[in-house]
C-alpha positions as semicolon CSV with decimal commas, in nm:
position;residue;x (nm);y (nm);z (nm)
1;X;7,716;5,813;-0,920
2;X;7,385;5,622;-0,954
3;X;7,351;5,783;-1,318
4;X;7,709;5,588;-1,377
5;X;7,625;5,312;-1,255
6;X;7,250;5,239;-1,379
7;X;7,410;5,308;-1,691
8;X;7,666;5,054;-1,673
9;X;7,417;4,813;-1,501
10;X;7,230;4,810;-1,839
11;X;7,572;4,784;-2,042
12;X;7,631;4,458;-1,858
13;X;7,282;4,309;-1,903
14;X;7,378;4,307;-2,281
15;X;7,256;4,677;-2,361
16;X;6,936;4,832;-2,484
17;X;6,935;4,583;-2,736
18;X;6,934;4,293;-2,513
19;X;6,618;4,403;-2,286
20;X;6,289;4,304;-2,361
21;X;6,090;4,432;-2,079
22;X;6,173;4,567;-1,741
23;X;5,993;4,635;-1,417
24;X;6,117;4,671;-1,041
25;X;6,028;4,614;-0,720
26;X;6,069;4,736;-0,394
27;X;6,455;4,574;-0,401
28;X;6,556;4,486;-0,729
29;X;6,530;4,572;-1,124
30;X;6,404;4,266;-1,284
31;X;6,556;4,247;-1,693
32;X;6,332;3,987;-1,931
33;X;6,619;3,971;-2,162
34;X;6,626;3,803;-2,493
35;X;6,974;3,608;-2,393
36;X;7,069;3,617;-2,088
37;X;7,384;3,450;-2,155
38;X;7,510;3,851;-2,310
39;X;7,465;3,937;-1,954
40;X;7,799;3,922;-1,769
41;X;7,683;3,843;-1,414
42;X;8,039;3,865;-1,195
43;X;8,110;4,201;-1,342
44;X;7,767;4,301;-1,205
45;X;7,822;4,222;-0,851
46;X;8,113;4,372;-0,861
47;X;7,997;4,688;-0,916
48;X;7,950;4,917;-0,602
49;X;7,548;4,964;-0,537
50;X;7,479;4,619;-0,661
51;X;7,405;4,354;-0,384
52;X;7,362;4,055;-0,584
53;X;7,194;3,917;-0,878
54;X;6,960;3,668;-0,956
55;X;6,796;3,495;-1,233
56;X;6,484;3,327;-1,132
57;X;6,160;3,303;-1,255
58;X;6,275;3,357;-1,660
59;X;6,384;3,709;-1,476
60;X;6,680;3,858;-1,464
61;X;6,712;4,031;-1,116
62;X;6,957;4,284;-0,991
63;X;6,947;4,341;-0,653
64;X;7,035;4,742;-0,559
65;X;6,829;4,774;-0,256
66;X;6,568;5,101;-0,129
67;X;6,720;5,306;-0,405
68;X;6,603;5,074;-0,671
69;X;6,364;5,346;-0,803
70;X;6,665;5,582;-0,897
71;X;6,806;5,316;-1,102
72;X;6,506;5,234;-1,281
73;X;6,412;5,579;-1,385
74;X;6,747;5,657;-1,516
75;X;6,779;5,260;-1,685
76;X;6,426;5,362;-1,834
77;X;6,485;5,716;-1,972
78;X;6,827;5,535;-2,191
79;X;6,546;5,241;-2,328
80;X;6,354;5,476;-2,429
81;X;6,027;5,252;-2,318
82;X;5,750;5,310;-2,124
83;X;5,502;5,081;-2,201
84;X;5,461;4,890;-1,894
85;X;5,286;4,990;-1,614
86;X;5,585;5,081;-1,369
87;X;5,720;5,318;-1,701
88;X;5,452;5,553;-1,713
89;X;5,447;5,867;-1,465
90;X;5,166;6,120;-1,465
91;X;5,266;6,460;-1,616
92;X;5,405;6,681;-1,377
93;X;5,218;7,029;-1,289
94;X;5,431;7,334;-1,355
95;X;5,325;7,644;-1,148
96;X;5,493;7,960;-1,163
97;X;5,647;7,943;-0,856
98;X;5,800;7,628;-0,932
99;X;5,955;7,759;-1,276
100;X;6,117;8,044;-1,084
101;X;6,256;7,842;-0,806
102;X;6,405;7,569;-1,039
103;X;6,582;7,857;-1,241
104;X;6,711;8,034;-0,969
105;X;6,825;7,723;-0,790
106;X;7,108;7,668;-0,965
107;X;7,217;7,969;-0,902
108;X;7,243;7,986;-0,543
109;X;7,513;7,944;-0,464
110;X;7,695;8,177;-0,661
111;X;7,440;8,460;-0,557
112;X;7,500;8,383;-0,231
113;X;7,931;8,389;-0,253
114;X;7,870;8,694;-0,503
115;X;7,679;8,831;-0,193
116;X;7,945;8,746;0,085
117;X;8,227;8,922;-0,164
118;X;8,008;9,252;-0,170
119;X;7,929;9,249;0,182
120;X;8,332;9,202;0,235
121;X;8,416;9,494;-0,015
122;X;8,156;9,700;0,186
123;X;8,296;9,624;0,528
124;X;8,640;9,666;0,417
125;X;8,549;10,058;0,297
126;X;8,343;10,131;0,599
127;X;8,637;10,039;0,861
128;X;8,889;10,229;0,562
129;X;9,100;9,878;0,526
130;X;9,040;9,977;0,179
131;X;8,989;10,245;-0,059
132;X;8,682;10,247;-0,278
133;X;8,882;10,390;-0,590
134;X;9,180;10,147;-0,532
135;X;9,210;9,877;-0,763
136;X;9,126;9,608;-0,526
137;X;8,825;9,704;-0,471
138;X;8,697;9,763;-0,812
139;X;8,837;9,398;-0,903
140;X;8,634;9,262;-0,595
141;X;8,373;9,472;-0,648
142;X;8,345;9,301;-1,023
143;X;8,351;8,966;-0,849
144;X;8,038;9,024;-0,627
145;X;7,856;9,238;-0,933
146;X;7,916;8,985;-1,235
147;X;7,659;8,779;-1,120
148;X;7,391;9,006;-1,061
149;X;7,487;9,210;-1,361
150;X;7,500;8,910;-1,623
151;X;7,167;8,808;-1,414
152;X;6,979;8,764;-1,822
153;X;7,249;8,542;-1,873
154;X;7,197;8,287;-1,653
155;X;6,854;8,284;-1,629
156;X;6,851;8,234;-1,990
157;X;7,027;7,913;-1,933
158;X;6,841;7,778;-1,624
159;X;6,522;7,903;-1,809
160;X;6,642;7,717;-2,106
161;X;6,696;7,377;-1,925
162;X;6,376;7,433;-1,758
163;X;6,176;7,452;-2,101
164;X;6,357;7,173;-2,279
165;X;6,542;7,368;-2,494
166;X;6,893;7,480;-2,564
167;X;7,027;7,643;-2,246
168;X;7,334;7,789;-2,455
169;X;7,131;7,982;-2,671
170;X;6,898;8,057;-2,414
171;X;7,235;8,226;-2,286
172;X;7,318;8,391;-2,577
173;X;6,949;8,539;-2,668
174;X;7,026;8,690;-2,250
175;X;7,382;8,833;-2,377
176;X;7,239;8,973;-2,668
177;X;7,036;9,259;-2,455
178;X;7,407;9,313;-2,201
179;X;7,605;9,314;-2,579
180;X;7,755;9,674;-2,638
181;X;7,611;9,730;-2,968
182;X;7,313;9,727;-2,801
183;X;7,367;9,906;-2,454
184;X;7,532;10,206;-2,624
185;X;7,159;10,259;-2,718
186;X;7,033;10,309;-2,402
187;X;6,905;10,675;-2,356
188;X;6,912;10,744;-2,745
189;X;6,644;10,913;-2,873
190;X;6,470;10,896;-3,278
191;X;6,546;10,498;-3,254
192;X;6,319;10,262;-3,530
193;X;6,332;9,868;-3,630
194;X;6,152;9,804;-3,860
195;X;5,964;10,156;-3,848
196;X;5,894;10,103;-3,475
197;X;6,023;10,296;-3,273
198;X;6,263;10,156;-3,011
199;X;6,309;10,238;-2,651
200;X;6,664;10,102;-2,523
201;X;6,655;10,030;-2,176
202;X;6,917;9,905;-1,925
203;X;6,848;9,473;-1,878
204;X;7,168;9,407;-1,617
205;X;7,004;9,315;-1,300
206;X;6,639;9,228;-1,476
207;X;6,457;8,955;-1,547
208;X;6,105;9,020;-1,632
209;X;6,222;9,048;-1,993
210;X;6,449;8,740;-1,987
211;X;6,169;8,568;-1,804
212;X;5,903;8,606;-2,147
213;X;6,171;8,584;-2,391
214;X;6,257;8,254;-2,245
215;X;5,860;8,150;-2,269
216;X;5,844;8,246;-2,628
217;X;6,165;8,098;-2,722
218;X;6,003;7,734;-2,539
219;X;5,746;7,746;-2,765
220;X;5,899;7,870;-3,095
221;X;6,214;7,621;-3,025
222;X;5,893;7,345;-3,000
223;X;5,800;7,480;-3,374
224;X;6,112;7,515;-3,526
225;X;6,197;7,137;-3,478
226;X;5,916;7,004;-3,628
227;X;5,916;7,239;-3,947
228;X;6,302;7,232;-4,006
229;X;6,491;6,920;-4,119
230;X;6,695;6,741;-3,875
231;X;6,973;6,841;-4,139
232;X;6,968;7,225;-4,089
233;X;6,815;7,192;-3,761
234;X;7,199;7,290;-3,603
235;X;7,192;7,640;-3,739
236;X;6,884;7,706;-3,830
237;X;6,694;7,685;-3,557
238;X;6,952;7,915;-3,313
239;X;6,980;8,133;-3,628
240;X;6,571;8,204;-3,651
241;X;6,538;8,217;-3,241
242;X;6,810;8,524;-3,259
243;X;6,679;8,707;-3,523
244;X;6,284;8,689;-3,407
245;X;6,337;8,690;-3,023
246;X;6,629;8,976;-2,997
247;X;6,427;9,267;-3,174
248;X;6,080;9,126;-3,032
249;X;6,256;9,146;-2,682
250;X;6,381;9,460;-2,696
251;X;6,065;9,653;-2,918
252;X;5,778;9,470;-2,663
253;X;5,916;9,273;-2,383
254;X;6,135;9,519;-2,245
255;X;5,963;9,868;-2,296
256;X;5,632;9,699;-2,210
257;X;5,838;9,564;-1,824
258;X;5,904;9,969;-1,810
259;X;5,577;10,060;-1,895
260;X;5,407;9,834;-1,635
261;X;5,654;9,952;-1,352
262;X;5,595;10,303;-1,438
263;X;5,202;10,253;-1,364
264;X;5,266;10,066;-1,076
265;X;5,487;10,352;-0,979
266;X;5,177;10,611;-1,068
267;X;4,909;10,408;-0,887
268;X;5,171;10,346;-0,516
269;X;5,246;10,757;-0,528
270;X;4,803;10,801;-0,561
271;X;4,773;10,561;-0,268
272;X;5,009;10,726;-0,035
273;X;4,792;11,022;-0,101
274;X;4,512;10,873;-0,014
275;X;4,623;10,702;0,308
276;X;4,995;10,663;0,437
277;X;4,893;10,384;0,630
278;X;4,744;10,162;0,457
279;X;4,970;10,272;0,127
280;X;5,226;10,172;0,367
281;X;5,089;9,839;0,479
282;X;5,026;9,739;0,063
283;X;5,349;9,863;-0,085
284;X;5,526;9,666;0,189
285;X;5,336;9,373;0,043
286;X;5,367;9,373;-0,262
287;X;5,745;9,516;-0,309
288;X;5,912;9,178;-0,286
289;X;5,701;9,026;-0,564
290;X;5,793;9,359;-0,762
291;X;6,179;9,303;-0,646
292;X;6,163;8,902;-0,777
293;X;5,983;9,028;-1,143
294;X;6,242;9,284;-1,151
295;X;5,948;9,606;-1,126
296;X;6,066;9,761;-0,819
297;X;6,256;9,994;-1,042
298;X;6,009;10,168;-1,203
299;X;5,955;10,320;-0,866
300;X;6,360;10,443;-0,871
301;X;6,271;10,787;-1,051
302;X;6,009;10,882;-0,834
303;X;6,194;10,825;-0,511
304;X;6,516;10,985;-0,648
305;X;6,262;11,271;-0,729
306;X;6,095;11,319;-0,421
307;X;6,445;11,289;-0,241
308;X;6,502;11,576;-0,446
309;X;6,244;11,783;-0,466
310;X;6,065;11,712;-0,122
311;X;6,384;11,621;0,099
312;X;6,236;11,287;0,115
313;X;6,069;10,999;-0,035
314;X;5,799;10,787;0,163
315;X;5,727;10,475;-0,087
316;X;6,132;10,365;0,006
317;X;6,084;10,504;0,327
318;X;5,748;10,299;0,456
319;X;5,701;10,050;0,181
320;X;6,048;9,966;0,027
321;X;6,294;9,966;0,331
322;X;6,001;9,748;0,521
323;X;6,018;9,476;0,294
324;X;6,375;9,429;0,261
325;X;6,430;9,364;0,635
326;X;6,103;9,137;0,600
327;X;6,309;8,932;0,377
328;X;6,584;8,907;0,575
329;X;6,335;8,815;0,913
330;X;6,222;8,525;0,676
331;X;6,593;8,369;0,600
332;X;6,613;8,414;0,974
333;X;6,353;8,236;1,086
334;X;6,441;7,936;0,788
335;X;6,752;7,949;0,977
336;X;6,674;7,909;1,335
337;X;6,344;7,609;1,220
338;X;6,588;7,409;1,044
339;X;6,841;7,116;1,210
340;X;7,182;7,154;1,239
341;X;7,385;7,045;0,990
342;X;7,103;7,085;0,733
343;X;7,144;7,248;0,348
344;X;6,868;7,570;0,496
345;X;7,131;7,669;0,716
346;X;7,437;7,619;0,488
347;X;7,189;7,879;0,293
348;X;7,053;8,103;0,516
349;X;7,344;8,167;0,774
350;X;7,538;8,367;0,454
351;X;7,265;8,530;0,325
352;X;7,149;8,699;0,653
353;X;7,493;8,838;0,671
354;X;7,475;8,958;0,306
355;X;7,187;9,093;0,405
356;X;7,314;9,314;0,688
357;X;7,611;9,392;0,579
358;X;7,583;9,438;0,228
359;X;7,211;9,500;0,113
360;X;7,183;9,175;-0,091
361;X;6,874;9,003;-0,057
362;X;6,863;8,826;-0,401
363;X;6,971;8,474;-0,255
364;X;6,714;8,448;0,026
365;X;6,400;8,573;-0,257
366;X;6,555;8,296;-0,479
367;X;6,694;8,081;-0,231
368;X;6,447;8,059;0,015
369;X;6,116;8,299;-0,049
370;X;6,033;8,124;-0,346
371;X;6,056;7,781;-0,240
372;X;5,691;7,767;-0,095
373;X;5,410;7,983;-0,073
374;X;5,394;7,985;0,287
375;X;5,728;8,137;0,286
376;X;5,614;8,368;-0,014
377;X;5,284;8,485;0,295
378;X;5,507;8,557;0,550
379;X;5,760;8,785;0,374
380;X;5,478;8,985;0,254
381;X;5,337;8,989;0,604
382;X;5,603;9,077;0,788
383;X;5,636;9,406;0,475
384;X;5,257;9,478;0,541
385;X;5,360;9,537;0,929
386;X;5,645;9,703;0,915
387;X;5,496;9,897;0,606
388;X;5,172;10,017;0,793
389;X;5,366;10,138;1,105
390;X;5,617;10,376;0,905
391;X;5,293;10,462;0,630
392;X;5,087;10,595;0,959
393;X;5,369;10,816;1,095
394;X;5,521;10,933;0,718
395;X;5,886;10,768;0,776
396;X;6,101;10,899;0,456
397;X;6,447;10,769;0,291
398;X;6,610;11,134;0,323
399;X;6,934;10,974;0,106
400;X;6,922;10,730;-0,166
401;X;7,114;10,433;-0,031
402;X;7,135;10,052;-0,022
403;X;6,979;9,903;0,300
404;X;7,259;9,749;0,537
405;X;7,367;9,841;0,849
406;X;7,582;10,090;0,718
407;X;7,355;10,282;0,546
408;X;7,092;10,259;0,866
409;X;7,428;10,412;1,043
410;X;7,399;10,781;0,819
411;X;7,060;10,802;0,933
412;X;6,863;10,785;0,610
413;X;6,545;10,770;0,760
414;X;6,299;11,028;0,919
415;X;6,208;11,008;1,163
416;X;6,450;10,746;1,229
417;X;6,338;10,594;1,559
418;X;5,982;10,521;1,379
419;X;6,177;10,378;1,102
420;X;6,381;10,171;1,325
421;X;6,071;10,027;1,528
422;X;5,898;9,947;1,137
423;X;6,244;9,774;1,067
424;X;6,215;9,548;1,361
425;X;5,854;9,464;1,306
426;X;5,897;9,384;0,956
427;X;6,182;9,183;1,040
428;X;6,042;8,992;1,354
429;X;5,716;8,950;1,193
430;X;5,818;8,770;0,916
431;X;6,101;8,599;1,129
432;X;5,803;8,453;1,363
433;X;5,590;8,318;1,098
434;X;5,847;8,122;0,904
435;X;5,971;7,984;1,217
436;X;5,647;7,837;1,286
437;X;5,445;7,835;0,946
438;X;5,683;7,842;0,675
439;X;5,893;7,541;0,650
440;X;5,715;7,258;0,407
441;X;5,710;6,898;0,559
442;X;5,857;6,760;0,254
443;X;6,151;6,985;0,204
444;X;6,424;6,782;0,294
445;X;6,639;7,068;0,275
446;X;6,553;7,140;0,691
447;X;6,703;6,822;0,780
448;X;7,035;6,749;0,901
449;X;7,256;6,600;0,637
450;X;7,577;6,376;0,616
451;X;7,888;6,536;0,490
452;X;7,803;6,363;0,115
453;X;7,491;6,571;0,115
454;X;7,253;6,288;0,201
455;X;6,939;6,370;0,490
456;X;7,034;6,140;0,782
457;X;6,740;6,293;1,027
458;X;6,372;6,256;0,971
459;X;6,282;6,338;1,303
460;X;6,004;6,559;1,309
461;X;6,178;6,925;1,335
462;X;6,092;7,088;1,652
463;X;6,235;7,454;1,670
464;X;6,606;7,486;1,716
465;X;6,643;7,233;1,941
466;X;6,858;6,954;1,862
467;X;6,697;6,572;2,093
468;X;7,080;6,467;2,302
469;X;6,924;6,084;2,375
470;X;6,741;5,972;2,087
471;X;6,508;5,639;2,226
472;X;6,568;5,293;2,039
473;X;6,300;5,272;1,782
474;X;6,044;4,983;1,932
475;X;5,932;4,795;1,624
476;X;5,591;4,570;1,684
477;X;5,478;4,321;1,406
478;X;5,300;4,460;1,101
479;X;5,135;4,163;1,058
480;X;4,963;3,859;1,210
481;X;5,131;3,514;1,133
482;X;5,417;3,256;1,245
483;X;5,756;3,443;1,239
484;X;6,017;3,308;1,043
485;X;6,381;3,364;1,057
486;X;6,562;3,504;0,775
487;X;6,752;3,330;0,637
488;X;6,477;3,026;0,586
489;X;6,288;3,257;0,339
490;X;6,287;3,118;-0,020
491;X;6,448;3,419;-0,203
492;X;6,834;3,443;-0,172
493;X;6,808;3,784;-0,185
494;X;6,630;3,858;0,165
495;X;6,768;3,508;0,324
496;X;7,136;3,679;0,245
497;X;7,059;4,006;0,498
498;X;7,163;4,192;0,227
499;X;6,841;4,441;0,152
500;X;6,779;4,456;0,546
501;X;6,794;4,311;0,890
502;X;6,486;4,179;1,036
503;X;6,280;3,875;1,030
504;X;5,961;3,742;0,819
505;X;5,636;3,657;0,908
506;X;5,365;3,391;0,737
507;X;5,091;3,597;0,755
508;X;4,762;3,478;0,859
509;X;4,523;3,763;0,815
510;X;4,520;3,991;0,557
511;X;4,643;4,341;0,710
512;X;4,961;4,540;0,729
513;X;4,979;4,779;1,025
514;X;5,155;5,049;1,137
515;X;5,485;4,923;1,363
516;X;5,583;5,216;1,435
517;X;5,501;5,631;1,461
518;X;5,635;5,773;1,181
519;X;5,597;5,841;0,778
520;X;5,531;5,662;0,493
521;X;5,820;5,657;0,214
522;X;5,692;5,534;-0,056
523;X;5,382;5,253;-0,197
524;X;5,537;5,082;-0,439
525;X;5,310;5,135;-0,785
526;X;5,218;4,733;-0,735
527;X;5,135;4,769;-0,383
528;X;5,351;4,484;-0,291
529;X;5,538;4,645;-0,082
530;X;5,577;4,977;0,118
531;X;5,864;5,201;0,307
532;X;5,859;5,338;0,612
533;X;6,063;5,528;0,840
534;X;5,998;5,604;1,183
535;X;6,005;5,897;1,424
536;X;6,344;5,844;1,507
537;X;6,518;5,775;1,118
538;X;6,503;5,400;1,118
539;X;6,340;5,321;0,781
540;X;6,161;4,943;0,714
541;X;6,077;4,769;0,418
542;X;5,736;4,524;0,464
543;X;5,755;4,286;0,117
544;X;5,415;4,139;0,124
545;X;5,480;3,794;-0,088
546;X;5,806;3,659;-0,290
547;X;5,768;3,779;-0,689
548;X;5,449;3,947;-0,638
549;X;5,539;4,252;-0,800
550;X;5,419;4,047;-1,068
551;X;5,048;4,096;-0,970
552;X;5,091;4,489;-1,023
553;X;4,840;4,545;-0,782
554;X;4,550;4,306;-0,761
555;X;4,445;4,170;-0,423
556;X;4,627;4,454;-0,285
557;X;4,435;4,758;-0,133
558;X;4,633;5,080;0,006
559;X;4,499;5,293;0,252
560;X;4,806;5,515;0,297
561;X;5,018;5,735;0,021
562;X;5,312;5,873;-0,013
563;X;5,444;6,108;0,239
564;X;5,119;6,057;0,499
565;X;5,183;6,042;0,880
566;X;5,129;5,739;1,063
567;X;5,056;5,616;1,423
568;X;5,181;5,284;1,537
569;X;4,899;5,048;1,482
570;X;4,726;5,213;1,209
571;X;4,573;5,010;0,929
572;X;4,831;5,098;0,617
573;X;4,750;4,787;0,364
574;X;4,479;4,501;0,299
575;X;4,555;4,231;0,051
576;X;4,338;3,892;0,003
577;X;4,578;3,603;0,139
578;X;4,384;3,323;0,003
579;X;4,364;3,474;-0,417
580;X;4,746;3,573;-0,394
581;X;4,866;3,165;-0,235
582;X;4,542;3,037;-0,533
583;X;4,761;3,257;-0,764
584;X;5,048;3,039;-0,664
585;X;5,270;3,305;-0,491
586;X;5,489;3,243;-0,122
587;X;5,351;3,494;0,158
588;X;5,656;3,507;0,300
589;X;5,650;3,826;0,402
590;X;6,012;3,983;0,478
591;X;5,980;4,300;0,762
592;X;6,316;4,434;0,699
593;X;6,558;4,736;0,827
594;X;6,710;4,857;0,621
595;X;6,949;5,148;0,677
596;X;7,078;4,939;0,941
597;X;7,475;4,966;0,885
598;X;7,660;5,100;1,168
599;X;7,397;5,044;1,398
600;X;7,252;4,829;1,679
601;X;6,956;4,623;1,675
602;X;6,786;4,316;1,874
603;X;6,544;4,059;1,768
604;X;6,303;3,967;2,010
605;X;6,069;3,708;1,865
606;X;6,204;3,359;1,766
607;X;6,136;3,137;1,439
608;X;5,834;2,953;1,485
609;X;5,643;3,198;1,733
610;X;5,284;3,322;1,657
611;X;5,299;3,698;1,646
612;X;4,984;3,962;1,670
613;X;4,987;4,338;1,621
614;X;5,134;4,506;1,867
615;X;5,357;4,240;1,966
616;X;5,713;4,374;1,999
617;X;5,962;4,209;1,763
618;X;6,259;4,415;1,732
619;X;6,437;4,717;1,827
620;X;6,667;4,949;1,718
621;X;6,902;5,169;1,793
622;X;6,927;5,485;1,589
């Protein structure tokens, strides 16, 4: 919606062509435009998110309100400009973490249905509603598998989109290692390209090998368009990535994925030699990082082996089994820390039960595990505890079988009770820590949200419990100064009530200060203004001056950021009064609410009254 309409906002200004320069400030975009008599001004404020416009000041100003940031980055990103100060944004940092999590995101939520369907199928065949071999269940058994088996696929996409290059071909180089010509390859012996020999392995399910292919592609795709004409670019360029990246994939990346989980295989059976316990304790670790870079299975052959041979095998049985009910303990404990209502629990609630009943865990690694590295700690706590108690007393997996509660029915374990207590441990472990360590402060995806999505709760989160009688927000001044009403300040904009609900204040010394507890939303890049929200979800806009986003900073001193916590009273701005009124700017200062629609409020100072910190002069009513 706001992509629409920032879009169309810049159509009606008279286009690209039409804009000379643009900044914003904490309300409104403000267009220098060549002629502002292209700009069609009634079809403007008739659009949805715009309040109003104004031209003042050889500016041409629409109003949109806290969101005006949206709009600008999207406006910006179609000009193509970023030579003024408000255009340019630092770099981002990409960890590694952060690329997985963005390419698994997407895909939530169809791992997590694909993981309700299996779980379904499962249940179903358990209680005999179904039969395995009927054709029911092999159609519903494709609809939970696709997902997970085309796994290359989509992460070739995501990966794609999250390297700036073509996600479709990013899907394609993923289908090329699922294709048939190539999979009927797999356990073939006496196989060369290019006199190297190949070893054909199985990719459904991986994505270690997707994972570098992608990497190499990023870079290559980066070559490719500066040596190629724009011309042949269309062909080309997917033509060469195909060629180079298939057969490089499937010579290096793959075999070489194989190779490593085979010596991480070698080096977990030497350990358990050397002490159960604390092989145990490490394996249970480590295994979900194996299980996200797709690893784990090079420790399949040795576990169907000593199943085999020895009646048992004790890496599944301490290490592996530990670790998957670790994971599930974490999406637990995401579940029970975040609010009702929230986008955590939309997640988690599903996923648990996939968990249980079907022995997916691949939603709450992607979904949840991976979005912070607390998270990432606990799960790989809770493995190392439930890991070192079944290490110490030798707990096997007597069957190979898919964890659920199923499964843990055909007693797979021995002993079992010991298995059952490392289980719980694992599970509670990790379960405990996320409740209480694990959630990030600025993941917005623990807070309760409206039914379009949007977070309507920034009260601190506090366990699982959910506050009945919310207190009105008491609001004292920010500033020092005669208060003003409204609708006598000298911009239509704030006069109209349209931005916010509040009053302003003539300040007399040179200070902003907390009014409330609560956060700080956002410093805008001039410093003329800053957004807060308070304890209780009632967020307030302080504009220091009228048009002095035009000083881009000077005179203005922040001593808060973005995101910081903040007590009512605390020092959050200076700015010298007497250089911005010498500079010939109004410090009319509007102290605004301004997700005020549908609720109550009060004044409670009047126009004309001198006002101090601390002096109360509003409430509301959240």
């Amino acid at each position: 919606m706001a992509t629409n309409n920032a879009k169309q906002i810049l159509k009606l200004v008279g286009g690209k062509s039409n804009v000379q320069n643009l900044v914003h400030c904490a309300t409104r975009l403000r267009f220098t435009l060549k002629d502002e008599g292209k700009a069609n001004k009634k079809a403007l404020e008739a659009l949805p998110d715009v309040l109003s416009v104004v031209q003042s000041g050889g500016q041409y100003q629409v109003v949109i309100g806290p969101q005006v940031a949206d709009y600008y980055d999207i406006i910006m990103k179609e000009l193509g400009n970023t030579n003024n100060d408000h255009g340019i944004k630092k770099p981002e940092k990409v960890s590694f973490t952060k690329i997985i999590s963005g390419a698994f995101t997407p895909l939530i939520p169809a791992l997590a249905g694909a993981g309700m369907v299996k779980a379904l199928v499962t249940l179903c065949v358990t209680l005999h509603w179904m039969s395995e071999n009927s054709a029911l269940a092999h159609v519903l058994s494709a609809a939970g598998n696709a997902v997970f088996y085309f796994l290359p696929i989509f992460l070739g996409i995501t990966l794609a989109k999250q390297f700036k290059a073509d996600p479709f071909v990013g899907g394609v180089l993923g289908a090329a290692l699922l294709e048939p010509n190539f999979t009927q390859l797999i356990g073939k012996k006496g196989l060369y390209i290019f006199g190297i020999g190949l070893q054909a392995v199985d990719y459904s399910t991986t994505i270690f090998p997707i994972f570098i292919m992608m990497i190499v592609y990023a870079f290559l795709n980066k070559g490719l368009k500066k040596a190629i004409p724009k011309q042949l670019q269309l062909f080309l360029n997917p033509m060469i990535s195909l060629i180079v990246l298939v057969p490089l994939t499937v010579i290096a990346f793959g075999p070489w994925g194989n190779s490593l989980g085979n010596a991480i295989s070698q080096c977990v059976m030497w350990l358990f030699k050397f002490n159960g316990a604390i092989a145990g304790m490490v394996v249970g670790a480590v295994y979900p990082f194996l299980v996200i870079l797709g690893l784990h299975w090079g420790l399949t052959p040795i576990t169907l082996q000593n199943i085999h041979m020895f009646g048992g095998d004790v890496i599944e049985g301490a290490g592996g089994i530990a670790q998957f009910f670790a994971t599930i303990g974490v999406a637990i404990g995401a579940y029970l820390r975040a609010q009702k209502n929230s986008k955590m629990r939309e997640l988690a609630g599903p996923t648990i039960v996939a968990g249980f009943l079907a022995g997916v865990t691949e939603p709450i690694i992607y979904g949840i595990v991976l979005r912070s590295k607390r998270i990432m700690a606990a799960v790989a706590i809770g493995g190392a505890a439930g890991g070192l108690i079944n290490g110490l007393f030798g707990v096997k997996l007597t069957q190979y079988v898919f964890y659920n509660v199923f499964s843990l029915a055909l007693s797979p374990l021995k002993p079992m009770f010991i298995g059952l207590i490392g289980i719980v441990v694992a599970m509670a472990v990790s379960a405990v820590i996320t409740y209480f360590f694990g959630m990030d402060p600025g993941d917005e995806i623990y807070l309760a949200t409206n039914s379009n999505g949007n977070v309507v709760n920034t009260n601190e989160i506090k366990g699982n419990e959910e506050s009945k009688n919310i207190e009105p927000t008491i609001v004292v001044s920010p500033l020092e100064g005669k208060v003003l009403d409204l609708k006598d300040v000298d911009d239509e904009v704030f006069s109209s009530g349209s931005v916010g609900k509040g009053i302003a204040v003539l300040p007399s010394k040179g200070e902003v200060r907390a009014p409330f507890n609560g956060k700080v939303l956002t410093v805008f890049p001039s410093k003329h203004a800053i957004g807060l929200v308070s304890d209780n979800g009632a967020e307030f806009l302080i504009h220091l001056g009228l048009n002095t986003v035009n000083l881009k900073g000077k005179y203005y001193d922040a001593q808060v950021k973005d995101g910081d916590e903040i007590k009512q009273g605390q020092l959050l701005m200076k700015f010298d009064l007497d250089q911005i009124e010498k500079e010939g700017y109004s410090m009319q200062s509007p102290v605004l609410w301004t997700n005020y629609k549908d609720h109550k409020y009060e004044i409670t100072v009047k126009a004309g009254q001198e006002v101090e910190f601390e002096d109360q002069i509003m409430t509301v009513n959240e």
